[in-house]
C-alpha positions as CSV (number, residue, x, y, z in Angstrom):
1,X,-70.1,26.2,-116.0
2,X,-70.4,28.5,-112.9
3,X,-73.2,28.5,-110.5
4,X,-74.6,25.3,-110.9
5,X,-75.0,22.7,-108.4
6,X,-72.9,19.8,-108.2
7,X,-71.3,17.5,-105.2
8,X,-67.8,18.4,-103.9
9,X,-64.8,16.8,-101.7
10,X,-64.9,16.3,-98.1
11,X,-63.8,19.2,-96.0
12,X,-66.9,20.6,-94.0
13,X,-66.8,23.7,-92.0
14,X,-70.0,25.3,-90.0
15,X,-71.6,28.5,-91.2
16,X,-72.1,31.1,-88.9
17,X,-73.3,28.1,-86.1
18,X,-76.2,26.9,-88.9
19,X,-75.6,23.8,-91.3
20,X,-72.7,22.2,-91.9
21,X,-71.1,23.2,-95.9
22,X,-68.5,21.5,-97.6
23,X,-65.3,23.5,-98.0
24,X,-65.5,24.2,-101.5
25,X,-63.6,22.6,-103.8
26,X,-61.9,22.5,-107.3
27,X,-64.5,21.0,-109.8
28,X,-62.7,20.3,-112.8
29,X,-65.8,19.0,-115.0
30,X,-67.8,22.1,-114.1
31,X,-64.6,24.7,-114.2
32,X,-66.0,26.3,-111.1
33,X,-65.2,25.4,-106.9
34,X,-68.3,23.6,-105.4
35,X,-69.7,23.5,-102.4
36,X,-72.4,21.3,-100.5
37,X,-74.7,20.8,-97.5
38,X,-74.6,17.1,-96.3
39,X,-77.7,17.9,-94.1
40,X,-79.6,19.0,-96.6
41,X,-80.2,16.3,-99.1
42,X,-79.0,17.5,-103.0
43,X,-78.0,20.9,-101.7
44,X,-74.9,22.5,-103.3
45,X,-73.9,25.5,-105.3
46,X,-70.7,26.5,-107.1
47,X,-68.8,29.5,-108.0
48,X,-66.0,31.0,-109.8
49,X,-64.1,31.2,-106.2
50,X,-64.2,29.4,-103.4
51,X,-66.4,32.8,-101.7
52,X,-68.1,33.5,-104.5
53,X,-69.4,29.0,-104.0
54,X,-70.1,29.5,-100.0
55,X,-72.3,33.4,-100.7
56,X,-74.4,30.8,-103.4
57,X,-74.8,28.2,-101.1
58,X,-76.4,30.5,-98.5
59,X,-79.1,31.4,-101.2
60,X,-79.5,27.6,-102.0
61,X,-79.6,26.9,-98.4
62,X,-83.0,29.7,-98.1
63,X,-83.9,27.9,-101.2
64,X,-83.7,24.4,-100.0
65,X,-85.7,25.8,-96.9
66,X,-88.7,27.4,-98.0
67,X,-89.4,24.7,-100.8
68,X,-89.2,21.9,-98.4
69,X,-91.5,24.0,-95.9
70,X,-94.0,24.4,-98.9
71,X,-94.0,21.0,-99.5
72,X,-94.8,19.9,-96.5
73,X,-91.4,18.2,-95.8
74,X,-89.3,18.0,-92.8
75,X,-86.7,20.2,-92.3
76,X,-83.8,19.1,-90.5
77,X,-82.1,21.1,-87.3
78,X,-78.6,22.5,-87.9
79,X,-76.0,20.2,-86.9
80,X,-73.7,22.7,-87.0
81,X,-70.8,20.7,-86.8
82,X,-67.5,19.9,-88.5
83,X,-68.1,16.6,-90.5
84,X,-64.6,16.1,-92.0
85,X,-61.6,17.0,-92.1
């Protein structure tokens, strides 16, 4: 099923200098490519291509954001940096 969040593979590349996201990858289970955000605990999206994955991480990323701020939780800085490869 297609935009649903799931973890992916390894492969990490930075977004525009902000957190680090998980290439996306081939989920076969969830028929869609999947993509994830290792800083931010439980944050990942998917798609039906690998862009349409990375453009739905960026809103789960917001997401991810403004519930942890109203929660009072810590939000982490942006590593911003390649994780694996």
């Amino acid at each position: 099923m297609a935009d649903r969040h799931r973890p992916c593979g390894p492969a990490a590349m930075s977004v525009a200098g902000a957190a680090t996201v998980s290439l996306p990858s081939w989920s076969e289970p969830d028929q869609a490519f999947v993509a994830e955000v290792p800083e931010l605990e439980g944050c990942m999206a998917d798609g039906t291509t690998q862009g349409d994955a990375l453009r739905n991480v960026e809103t789960a990323i917001d997401e991810w954001i403004e519930t942890a701020g109203a929660l009072g939780r810590e939000i982490p800085k942006p590593k911003g940096r390649l994780l694996h490869a």
